[in-house]
C-alpha positions as CSV (number, residue, x, y, z in Angstrom):
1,X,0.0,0.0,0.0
2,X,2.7,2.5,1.1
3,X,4.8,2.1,-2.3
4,X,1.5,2.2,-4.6
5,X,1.5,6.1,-2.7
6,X,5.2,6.9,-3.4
7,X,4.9,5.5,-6.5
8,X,1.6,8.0,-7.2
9,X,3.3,10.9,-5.6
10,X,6.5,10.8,-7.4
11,X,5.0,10.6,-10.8
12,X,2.7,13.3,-9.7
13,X,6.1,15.3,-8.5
14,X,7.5,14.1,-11.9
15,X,4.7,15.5,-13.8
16,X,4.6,19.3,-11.4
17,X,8.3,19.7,-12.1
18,X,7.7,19.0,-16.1
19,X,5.0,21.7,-16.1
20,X,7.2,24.1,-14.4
21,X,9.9,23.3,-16.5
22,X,7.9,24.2,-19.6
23,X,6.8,27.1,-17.9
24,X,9.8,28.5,-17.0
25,X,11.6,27.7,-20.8
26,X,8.8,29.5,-22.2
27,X,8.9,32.6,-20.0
28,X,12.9,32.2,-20.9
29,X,12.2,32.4,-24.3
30,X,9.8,35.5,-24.4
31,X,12.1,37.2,-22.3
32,X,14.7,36.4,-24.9
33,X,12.8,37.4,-27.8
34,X,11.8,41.1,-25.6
35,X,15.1,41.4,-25.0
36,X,17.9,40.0,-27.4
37,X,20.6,42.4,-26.0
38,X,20.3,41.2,-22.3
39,X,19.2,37.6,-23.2
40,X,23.0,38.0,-25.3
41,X,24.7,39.7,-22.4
42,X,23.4,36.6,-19.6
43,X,24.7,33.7,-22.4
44,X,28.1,35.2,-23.0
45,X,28.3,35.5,-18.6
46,X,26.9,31.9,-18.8
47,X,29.8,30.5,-21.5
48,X,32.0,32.5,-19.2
49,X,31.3,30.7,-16.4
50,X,31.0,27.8,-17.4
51,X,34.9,28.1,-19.1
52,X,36.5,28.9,-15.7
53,X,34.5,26.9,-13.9
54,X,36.4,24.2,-11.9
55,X,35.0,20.5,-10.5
């Protein structure tokens, strides 16, 4: 009985995170499209980052 729940409430979880996920790659991309110079700008901090960043 107690795995059919976790079993229901992580495919629920999986399925909340999925929508917000959406969500928040949508609002990413209008935000882009609004605002090509910024959207540019956070990318090149991002590829920054990401080269000096150390494990």
């Amino acid at each position: 009985m107690a795995d059919a729940t976790a079993k229901e409430t992580s495919a629920e979880r999986r399925r909340r995170r999925d929508r917000f996920l959406r969500a928040l790659n949508e609002a990413r991309a209008v935000r882009n499209r609004v605002r090509p110079r910024q959207a540019r700008a956070a990318r090149m901090r991002r590829a920054i980052h990401m080269r000096t960043f150390s494990w």
